[in-house]
N, C-alpha and C positions, 0 to 999 in steps of 0.2 A: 197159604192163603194170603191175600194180599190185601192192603188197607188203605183210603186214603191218608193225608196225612193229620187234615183235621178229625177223625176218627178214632184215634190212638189215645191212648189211656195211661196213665203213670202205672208205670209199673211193667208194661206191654213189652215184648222181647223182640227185634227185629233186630234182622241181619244186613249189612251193608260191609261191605269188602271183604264176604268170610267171615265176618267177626258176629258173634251175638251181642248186641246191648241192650240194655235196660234202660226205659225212659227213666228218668230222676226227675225232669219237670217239664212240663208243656206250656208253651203260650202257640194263642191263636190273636191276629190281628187283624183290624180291620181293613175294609178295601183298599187296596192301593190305588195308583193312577192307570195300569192294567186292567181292573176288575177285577182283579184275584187277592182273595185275601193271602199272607205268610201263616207260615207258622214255626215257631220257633224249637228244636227240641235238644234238652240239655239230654246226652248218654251217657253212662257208663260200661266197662269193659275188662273186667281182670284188672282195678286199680287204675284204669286209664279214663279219663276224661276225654267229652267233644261234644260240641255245640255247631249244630248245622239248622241251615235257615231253607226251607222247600216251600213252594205252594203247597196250599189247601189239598188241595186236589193230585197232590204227587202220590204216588202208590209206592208202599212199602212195602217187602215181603215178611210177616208176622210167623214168629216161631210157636 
C-alpha cells in the first residue's frame, strides 16, 4: 500500500532500497516557491540512520 509523504506517521514502516525503516521523526513544511510543501523524514534501519527530504505529495510504499 502506498502513502503520500505528508500522511506517514511516526512510527510507520516503509521501504526504500530493499530496506525497511521506521520513521523516528517527521516534519512537514510550508509552501515552497514550487507550491509544494517538503517533508522531512528522520529513519531508522538495523542501527543505521538517514534523513531524506521528498515532497508532500511523494508516495511511499508502507509495510
Amino acid at each position: 500500500m502506498k502513502k503520500q509523504a505528508k500522511d506517514l506517521k511516526k512510527g510507520d514502516k516503509i521501504k526504500i532500497l530493499d530496506k525497511v525503516w521506521i520513521i523516528e521523526f517527521i516534519e512537514v513544511s510550508d509552501s515552497s516557491k514550487q507550491g509544494v510543501s517538503k517533508t522531512r523524514l528522520e529513519l531508522s534501519s538495523n542501527g543505521e540512520k538517514m534523513a531524506i527530504i521528498r515532497p508532500s505529495n511523494y508516495p511511499f510504499e508502507c509495510i
